[in-house]
mmCIF file of the N, C-alpha and C atoms, coordinates in Angstrom:
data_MODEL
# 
_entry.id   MODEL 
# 
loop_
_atom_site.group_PDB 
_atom_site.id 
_atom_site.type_symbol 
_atom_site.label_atom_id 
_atom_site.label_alt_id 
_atom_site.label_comp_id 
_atom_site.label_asym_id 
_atom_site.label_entity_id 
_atom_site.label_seq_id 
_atom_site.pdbx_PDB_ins_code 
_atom_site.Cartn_x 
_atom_site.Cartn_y 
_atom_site.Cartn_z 
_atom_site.occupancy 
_atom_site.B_iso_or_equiv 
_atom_site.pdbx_formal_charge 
_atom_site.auth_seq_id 
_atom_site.auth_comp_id 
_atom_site.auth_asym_id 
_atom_site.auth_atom_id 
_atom_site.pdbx_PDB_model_num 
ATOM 1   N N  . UNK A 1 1  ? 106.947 81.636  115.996 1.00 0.00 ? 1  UNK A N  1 
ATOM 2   C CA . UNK A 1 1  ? 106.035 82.625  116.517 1.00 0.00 ? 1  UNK A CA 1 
ATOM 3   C C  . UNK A 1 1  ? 106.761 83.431  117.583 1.00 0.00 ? 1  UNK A C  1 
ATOM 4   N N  . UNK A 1 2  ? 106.512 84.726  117.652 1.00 0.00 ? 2  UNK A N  1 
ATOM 5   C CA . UNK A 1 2  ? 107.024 85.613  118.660 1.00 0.00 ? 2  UNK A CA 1 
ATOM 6   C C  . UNK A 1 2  ? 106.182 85.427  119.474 1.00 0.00 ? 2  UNK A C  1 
ATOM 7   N N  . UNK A 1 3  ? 105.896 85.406  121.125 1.00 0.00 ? 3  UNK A N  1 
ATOM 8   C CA . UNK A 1 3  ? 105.215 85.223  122.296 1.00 0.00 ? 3  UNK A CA 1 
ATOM 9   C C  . UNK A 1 3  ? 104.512 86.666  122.295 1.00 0.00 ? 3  UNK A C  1 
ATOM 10  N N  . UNK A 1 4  ? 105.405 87.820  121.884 1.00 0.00 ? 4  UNK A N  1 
ATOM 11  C CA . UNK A 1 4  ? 105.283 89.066  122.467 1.00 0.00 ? 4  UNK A CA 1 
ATOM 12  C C  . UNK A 1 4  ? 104.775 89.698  121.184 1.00 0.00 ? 4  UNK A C  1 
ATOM 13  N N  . UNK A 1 5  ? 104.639 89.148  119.975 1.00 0.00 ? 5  UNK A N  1 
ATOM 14  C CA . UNK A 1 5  ? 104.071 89.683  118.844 1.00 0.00 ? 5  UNK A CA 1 
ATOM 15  C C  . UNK A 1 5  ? 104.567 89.609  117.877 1.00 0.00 ? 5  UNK A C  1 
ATOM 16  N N  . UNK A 1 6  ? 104.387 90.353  117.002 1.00 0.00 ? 6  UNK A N  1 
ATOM 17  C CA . UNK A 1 6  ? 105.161 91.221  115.697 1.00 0.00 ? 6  UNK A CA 1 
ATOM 18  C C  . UNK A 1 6  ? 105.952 92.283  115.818 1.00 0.00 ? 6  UNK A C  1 
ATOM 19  N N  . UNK A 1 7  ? 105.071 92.876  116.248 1.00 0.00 ? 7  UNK A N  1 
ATOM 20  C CA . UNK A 1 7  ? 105.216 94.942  116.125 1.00 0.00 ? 7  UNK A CA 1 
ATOM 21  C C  . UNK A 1 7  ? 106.672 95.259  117.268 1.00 0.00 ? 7  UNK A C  1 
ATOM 22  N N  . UNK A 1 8  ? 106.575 94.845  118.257 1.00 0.00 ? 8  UNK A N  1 
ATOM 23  C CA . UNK A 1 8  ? 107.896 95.112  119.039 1.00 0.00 ? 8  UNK A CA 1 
ATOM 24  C C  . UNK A 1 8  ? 107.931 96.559  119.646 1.00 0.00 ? 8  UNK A C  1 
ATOM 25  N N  . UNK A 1 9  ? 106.418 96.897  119.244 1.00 0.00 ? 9  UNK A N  1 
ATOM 26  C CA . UNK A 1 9  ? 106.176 98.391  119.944 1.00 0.00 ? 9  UNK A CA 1 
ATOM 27  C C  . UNK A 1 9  ? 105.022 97.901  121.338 1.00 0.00 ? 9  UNK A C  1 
ATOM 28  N N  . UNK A 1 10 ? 105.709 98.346  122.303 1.00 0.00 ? 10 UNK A N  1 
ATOM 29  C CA . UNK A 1 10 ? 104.728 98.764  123.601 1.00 0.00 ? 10 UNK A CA 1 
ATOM 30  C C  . UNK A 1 10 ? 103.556 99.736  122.886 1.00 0.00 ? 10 UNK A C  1 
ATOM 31  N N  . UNK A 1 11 ? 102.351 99.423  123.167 1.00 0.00 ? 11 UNK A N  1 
ATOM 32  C CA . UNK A 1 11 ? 100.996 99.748  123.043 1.00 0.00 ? 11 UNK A CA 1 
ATOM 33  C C  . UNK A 1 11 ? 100.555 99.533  121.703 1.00 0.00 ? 11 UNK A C  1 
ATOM 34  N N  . UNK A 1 12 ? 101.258 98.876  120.472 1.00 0.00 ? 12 UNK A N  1 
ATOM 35  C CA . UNK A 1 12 ? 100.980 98.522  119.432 1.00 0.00 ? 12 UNK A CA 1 
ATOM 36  C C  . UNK A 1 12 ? 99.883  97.154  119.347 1.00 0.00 ? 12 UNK A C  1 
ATOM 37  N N  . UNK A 1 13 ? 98.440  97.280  118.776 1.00 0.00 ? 13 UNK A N  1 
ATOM 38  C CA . UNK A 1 13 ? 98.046  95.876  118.700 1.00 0.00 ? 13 UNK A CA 1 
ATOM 39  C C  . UNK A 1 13 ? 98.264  94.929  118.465 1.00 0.00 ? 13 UNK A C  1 
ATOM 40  N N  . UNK A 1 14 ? 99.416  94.827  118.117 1.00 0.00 ? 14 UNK A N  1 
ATOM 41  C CA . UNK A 1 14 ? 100.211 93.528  117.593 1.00 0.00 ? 14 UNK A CA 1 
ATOM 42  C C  . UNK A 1 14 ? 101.293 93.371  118.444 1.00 0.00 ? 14 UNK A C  1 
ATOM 43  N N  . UNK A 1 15 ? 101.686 94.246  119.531 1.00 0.00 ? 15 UNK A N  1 
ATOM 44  C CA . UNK A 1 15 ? 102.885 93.527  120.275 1.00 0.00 ? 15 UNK A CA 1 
ATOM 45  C C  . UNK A 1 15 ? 102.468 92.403  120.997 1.00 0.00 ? 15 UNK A C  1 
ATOM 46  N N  . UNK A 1 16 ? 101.661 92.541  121.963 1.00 0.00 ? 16 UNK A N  1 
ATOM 47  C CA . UNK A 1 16 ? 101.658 91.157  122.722 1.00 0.00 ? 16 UNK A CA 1 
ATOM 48  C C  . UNK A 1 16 ? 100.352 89.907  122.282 1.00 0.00 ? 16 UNK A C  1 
ATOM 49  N N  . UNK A 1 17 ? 99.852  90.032  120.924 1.00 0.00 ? 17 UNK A N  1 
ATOM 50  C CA . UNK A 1 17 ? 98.792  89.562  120.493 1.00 0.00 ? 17 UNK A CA 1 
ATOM 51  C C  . UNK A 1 17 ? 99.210  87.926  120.361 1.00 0.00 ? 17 UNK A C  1 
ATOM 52  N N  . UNK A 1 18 ? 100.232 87.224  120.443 1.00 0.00 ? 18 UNK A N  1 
ATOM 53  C CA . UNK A 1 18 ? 100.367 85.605  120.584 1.00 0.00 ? 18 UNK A CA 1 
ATOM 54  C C  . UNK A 1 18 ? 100.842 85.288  121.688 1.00 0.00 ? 18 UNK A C  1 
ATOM 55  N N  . UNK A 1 19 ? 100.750 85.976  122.679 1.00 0.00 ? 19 UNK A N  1 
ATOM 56  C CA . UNK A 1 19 ? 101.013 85.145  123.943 1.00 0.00 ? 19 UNK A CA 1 
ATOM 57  C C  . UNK A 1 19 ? 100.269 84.374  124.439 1.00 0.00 ? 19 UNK A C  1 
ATOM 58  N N  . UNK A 1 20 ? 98.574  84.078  124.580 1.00 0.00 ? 20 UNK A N  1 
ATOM 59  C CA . UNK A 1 20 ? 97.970  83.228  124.821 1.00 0.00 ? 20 UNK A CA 1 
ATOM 60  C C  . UNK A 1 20 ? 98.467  81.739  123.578 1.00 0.00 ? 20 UNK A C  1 
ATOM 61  N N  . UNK A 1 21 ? 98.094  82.102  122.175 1.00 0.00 ? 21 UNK A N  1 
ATOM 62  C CA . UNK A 1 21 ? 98.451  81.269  121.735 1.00 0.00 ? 21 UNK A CA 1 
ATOM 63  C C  . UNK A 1 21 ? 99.865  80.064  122.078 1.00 0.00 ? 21 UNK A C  1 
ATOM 64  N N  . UNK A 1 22 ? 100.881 81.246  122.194 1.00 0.00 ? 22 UNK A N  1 
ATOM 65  C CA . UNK A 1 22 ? 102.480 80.696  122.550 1.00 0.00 ? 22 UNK A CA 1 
ATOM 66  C C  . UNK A 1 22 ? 102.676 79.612  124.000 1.00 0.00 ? 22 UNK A C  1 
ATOM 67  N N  . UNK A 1 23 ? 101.220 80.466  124.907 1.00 0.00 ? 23 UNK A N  1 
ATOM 68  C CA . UNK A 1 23 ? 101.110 79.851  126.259 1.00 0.00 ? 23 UNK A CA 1 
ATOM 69  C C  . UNK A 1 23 ? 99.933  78.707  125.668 1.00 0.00 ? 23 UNK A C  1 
ATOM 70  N N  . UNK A 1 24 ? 99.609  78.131  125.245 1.00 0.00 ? 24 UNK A N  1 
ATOM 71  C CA . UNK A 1 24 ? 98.841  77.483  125.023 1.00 0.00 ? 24 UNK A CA 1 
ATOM 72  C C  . UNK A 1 24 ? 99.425  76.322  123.661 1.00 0.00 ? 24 UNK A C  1 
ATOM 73  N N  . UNK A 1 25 ? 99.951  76.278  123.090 1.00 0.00 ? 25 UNK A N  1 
ATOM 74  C CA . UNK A 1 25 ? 101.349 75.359  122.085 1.00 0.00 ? 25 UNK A CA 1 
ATOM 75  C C  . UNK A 1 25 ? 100.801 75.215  120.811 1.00 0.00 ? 25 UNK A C  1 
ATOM 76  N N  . UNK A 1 26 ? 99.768  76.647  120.975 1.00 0.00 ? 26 UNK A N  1 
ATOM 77  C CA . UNK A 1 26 ? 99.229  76.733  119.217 1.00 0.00 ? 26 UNK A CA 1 
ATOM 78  C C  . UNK A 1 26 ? 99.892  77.291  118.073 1.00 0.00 ? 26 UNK A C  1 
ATOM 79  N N  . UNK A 1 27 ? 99.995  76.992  117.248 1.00 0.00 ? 27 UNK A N  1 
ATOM 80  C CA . UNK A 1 27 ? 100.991 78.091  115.836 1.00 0.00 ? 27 UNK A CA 1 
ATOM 81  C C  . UNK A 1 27 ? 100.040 78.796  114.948 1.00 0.00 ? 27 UNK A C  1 
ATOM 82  N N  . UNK A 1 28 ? 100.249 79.454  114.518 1.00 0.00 ? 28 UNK A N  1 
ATOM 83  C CA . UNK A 1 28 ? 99.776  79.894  113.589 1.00 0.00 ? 28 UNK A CA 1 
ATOM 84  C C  . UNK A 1 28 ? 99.990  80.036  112.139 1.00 0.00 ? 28 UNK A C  1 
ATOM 85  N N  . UNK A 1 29 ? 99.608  80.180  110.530 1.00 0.00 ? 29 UNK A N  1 
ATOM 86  C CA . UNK A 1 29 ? 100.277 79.792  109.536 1.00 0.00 ? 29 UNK A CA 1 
ATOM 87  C C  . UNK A 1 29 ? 101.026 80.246  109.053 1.00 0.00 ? 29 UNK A C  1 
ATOM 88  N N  . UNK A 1 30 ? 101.902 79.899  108.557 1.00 0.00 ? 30 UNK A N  1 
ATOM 89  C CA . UNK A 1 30 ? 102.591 80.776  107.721 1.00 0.00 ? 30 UNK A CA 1 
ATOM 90  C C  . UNK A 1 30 ? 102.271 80.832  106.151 1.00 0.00 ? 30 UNK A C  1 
ATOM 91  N N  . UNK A 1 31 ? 102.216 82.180  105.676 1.00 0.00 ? 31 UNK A N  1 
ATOM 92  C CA . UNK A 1 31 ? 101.547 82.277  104.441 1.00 0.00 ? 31 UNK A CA 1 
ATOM 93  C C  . UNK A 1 31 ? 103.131 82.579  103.551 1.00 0.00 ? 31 UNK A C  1 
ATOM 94  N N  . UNK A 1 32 ? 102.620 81.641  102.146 1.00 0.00 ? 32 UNK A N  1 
ATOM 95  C CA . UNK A 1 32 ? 103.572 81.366  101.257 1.00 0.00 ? 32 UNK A CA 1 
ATOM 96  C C  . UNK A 1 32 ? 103.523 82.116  100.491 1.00 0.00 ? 32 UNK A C  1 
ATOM 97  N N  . UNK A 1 33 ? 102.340 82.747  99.892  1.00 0.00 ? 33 UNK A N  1 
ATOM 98  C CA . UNK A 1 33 ? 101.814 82.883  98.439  1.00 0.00 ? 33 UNK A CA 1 
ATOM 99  C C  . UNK A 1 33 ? 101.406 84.299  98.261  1.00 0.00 ? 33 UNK A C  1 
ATOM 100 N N  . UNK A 1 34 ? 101.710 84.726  97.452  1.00 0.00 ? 34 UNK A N  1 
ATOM 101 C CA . UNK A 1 34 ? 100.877 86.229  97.704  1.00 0.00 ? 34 UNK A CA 1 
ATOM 102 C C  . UNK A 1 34 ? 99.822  86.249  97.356  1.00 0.00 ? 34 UNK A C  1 
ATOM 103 N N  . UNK A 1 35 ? 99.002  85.435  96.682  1.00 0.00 ? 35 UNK A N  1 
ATOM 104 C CA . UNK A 1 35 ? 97.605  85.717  97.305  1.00 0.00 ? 35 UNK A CA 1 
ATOM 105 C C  . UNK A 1 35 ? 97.015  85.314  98.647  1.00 0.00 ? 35 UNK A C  1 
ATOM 106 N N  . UNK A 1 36 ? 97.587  84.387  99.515  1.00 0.00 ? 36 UNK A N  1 
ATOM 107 C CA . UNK A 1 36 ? 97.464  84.325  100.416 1.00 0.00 ? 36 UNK A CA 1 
ATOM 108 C C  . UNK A 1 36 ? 97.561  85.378  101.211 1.00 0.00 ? 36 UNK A C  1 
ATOM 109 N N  . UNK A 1 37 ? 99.149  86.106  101.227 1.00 0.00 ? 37 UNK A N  1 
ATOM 110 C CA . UNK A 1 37 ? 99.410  86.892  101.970 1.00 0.00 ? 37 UNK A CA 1 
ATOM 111 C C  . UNK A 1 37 ? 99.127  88.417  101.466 1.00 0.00 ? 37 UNK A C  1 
ATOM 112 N N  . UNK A 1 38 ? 98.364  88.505  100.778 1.00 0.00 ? 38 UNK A N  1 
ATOM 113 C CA . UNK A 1 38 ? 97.192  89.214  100.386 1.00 0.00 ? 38 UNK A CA 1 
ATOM 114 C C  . UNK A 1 38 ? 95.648  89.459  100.927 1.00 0.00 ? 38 UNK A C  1 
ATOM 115 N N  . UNK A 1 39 ? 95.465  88.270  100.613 1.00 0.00 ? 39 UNK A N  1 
ATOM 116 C CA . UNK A 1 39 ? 93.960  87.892  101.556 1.00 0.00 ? 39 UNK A CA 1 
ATOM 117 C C  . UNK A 1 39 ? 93.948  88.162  102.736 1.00 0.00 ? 39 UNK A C  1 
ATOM 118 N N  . UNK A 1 40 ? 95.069  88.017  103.996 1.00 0.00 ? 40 UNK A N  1 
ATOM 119 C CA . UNK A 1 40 ? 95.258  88.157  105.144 1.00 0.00 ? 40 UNK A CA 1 
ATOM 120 C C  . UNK A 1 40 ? 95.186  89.579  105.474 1.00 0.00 ? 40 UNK A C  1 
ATOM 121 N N  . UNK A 1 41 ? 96.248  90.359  104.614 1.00 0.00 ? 41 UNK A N  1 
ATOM 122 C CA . UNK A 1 41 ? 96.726  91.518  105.017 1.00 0.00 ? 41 UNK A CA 1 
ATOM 123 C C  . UNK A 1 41 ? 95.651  92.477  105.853 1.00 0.00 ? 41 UNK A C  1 
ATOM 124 N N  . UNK A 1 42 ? 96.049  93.176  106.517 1.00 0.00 ? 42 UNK A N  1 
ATOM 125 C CA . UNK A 1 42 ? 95.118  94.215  107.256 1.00 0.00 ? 42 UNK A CA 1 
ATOM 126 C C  . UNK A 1 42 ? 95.230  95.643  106.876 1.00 0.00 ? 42 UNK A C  1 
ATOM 127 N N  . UNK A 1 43 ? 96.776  95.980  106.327 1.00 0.00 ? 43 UNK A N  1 
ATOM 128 C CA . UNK A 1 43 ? 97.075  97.032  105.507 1.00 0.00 ? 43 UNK A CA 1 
ATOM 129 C C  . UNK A 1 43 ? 98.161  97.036  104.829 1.00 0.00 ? 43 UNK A C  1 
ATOM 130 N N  . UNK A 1 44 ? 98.618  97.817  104.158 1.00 0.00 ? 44 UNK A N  1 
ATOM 131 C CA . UNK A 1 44 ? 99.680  97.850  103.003 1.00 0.00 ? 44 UNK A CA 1 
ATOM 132 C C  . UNK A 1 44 ? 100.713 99.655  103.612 1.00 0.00 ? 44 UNK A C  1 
ATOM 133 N N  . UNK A 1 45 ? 102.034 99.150  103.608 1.00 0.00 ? 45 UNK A N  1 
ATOM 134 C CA . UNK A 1 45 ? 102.467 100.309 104.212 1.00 0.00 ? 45 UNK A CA 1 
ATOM 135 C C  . UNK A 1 45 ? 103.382 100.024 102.430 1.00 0.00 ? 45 UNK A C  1 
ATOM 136 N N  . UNK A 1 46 ? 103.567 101.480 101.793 1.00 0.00 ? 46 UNK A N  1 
ATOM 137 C CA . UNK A 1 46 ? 104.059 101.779 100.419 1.00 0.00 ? 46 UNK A CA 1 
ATOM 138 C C  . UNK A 1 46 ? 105.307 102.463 100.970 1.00 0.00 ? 46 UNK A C  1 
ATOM 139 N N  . UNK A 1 47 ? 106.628 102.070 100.908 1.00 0.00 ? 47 UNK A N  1 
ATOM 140 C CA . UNK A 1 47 ? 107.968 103.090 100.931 1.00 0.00 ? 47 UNK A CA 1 
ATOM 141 C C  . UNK A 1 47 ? 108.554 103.721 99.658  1.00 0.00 ? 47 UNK A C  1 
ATOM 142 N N  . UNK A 1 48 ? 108.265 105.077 99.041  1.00 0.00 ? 48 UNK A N  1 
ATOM 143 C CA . UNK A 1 48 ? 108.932 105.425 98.150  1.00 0.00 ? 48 UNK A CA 1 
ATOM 144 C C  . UNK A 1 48 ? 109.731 107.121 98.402  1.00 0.00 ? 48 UNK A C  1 
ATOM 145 N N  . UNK A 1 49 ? 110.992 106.910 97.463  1.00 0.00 ? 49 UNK A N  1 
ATOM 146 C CA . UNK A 1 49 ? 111.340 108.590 97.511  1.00 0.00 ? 49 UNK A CA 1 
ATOM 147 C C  . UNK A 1 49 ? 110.597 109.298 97.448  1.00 0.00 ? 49 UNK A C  1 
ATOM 148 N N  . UNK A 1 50 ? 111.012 110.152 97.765  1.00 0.00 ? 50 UNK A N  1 
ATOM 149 C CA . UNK A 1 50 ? 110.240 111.804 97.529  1.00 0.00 ? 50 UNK A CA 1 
ATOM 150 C C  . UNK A 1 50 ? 110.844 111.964 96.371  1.00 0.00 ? 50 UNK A C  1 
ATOM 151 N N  . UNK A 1 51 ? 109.652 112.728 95.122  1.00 0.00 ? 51 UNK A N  1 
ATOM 152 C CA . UNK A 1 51 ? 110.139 113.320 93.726  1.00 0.00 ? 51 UNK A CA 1 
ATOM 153 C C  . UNK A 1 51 ? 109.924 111.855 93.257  1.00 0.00 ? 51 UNK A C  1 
ATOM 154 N N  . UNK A 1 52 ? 110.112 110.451 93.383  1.00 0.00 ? 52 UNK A N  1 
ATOM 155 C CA . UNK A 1 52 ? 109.875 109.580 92.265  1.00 0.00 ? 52 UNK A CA 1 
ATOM 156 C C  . UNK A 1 52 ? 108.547 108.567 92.252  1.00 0.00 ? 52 UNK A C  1 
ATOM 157 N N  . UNK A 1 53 ? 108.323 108.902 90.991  1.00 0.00 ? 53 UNK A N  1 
ATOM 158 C CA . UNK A 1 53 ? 106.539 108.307 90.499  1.00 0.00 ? 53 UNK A CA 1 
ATOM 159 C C  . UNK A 1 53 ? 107.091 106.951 91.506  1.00 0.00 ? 53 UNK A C  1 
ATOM 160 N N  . UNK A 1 54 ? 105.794 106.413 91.847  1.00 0.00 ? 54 UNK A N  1 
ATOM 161 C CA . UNK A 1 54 ? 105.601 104.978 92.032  1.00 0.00 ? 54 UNK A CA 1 
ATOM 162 C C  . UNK A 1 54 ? 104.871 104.590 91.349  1.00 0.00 ? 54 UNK A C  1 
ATOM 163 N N  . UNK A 1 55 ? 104.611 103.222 91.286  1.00 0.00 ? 55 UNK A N  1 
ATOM 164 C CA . UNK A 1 55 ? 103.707 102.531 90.591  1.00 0.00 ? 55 UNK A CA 1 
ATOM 165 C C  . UNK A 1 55 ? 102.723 102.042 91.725  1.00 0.00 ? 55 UNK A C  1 
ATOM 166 N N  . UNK A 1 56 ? 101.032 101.673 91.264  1.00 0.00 ? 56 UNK A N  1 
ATOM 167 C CA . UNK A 1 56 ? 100.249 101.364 91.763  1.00 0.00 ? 56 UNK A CA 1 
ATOM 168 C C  . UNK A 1 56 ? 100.401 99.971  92.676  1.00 0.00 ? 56 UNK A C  1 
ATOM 169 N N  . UNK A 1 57 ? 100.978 99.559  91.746  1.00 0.00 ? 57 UNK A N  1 
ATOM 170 C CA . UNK A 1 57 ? 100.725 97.997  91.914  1.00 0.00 ? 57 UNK A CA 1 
ATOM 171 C C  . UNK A 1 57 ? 102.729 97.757  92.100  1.00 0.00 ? 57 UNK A C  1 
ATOM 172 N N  . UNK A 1 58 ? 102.939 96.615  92.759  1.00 0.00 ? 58 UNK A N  1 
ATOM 173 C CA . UNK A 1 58 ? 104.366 96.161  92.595  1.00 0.00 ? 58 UNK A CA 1 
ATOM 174 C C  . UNK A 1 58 ? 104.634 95.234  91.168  1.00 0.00 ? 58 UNK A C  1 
ATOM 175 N N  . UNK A 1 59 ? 106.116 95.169  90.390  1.00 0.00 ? 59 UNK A N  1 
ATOM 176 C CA . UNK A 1 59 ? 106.277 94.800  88.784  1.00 0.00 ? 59 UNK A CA 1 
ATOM 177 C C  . UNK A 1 59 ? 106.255 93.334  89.515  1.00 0.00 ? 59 UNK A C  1 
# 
């Protein structure tokens, strides 16, 4: 677990969001599975060229 977050951005909701936890000697899970780490998700960021089709879904 990062103390200071995920995001690693100052004013991002996720930078300093496990420091109580970290101060306190809780973990949190780690997800294996993609439906797991599906179910969790909060959003989906898509990286593709410019000019080439993507697909909806990942193969």
């Amino acid at each position: 677990m990062l103390a200071t977050g995920n995001s690693g951005i100052p004013g991002h909701p996720r930078y300093d969001d496990c420091i109580a936890d970290y101060l306190a000697g809780r973990y949190r899970p780690l997800l294996y599975t993609r439906a797991a780490i599906e179910a969790a998700a909060e959003t989906r960021l898509v990286l593709a060229s410019s000019g080439t089709p993507r697909a909806t879904e990942p193969a």
